[in-house]
C-alpha positions in Angstrom: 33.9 83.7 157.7 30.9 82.5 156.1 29.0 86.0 155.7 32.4 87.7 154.5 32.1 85.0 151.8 28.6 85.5 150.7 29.9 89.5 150.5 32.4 89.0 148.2 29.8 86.2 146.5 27.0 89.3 146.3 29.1 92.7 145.7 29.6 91.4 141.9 25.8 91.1 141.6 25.0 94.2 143.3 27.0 96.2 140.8 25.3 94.5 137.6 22.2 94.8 138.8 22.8 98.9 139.6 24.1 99.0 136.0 21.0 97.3 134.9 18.7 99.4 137.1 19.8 102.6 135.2 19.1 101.3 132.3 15.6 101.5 131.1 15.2 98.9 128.8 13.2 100.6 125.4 12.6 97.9 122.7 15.3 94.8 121.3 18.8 96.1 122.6 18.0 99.6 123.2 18.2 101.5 126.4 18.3 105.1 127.7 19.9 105.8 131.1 17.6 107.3 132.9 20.0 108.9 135.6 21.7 110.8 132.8 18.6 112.7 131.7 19.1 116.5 131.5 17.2 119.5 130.5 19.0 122.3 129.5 18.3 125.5 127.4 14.9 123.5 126.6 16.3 120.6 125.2 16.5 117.0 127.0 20.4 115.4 127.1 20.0 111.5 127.7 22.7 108.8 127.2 20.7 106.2 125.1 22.7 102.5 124.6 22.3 99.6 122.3 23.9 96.1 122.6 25.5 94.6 119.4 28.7 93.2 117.9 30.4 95.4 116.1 34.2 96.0 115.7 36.3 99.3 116.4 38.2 99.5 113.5 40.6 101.6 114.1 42.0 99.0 116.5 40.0 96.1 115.2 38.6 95.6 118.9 35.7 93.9 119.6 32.5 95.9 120.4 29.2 94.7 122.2 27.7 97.7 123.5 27.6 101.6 122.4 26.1 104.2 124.0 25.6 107.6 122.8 24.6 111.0 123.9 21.7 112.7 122.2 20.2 115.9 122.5 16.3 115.8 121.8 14.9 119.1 120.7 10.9 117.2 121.7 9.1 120.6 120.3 10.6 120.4 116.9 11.3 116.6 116.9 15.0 116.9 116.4 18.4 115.0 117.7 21.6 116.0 117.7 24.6 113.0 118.8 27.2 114.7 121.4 29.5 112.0 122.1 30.0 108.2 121.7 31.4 105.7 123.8 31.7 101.7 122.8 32.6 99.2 125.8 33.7 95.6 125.6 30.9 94.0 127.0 27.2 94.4 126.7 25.3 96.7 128.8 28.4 99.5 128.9 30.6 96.8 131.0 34.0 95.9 131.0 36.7 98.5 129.3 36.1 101.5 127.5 37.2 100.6 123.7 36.6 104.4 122.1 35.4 107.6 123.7 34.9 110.5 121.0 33.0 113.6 121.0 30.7 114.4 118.0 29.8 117.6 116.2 27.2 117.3 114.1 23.4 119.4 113.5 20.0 118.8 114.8 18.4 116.5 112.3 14.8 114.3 112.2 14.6 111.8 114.7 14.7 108.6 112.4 11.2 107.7 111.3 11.9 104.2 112.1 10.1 102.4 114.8 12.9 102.4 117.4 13.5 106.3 116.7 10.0 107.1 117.5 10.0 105.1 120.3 12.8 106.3 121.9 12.3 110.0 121.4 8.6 109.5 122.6 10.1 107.8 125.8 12.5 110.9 125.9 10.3 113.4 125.9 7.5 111.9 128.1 9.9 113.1 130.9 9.8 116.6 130.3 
């Protein structure tokens, strides 16, 4: 009885800690999933994350983490956003508050100190 206790004591923590494990932590809040990194047609496809409060307006839900996937042209230094999903709870926990799929064109990465890190992080694993 006692080691089917500890079980159900652990599985919780063994779950958030695989969540976390996936998650490569980049700088502040920001994260990319390394698990989710793809190459295709040259190109590098990685869910990157960030934690922060923020509301979904459309339903005036509270937001605390939304992650996004971006496609990193690394020869010419461009991004393109694919989809975005925003979760209840930091770290992509809890309930899916959004899902939508973006359509956009490749653009700079942002010059700003988290861009360029991320996109060097991105590209270092081609």
């Amino acid at each position: 009885m006692k080691k089917l206790l500890l079980l159900l004591l652990l599985i919780p923590n063994l779950v958030m800690a695989e969540t976390y494990l996936r998650w490569k932590h980049i700088t502040d809040d920001w994260y990319i999933d390394t698990s989710s990194i793809e190459r295709k047609n040259g190109n590098i496809f990685v869910w990157q994350m960030i934690n922060s409060e923020g509301t979904y307006k459309p339903t005036m839900t509270p937001v605390l983490s939304t992650s996004v996937l971006q496609e990193y042209d690394c020869s010419s230094g461009t991004i393109k956003p694919h989809a975005i999903r925003m979760y209840e709870k930091e770290m992509g926990e809890g309930d899916m508050i959004a899902y939508a799929k973006m359509h956009g064109e490749m653009s700079e990465v942002p010059a700003n100190p988290v861009g360029q890190l991320i996109f060097k992080e991105v590209c270092g694993f081609h």
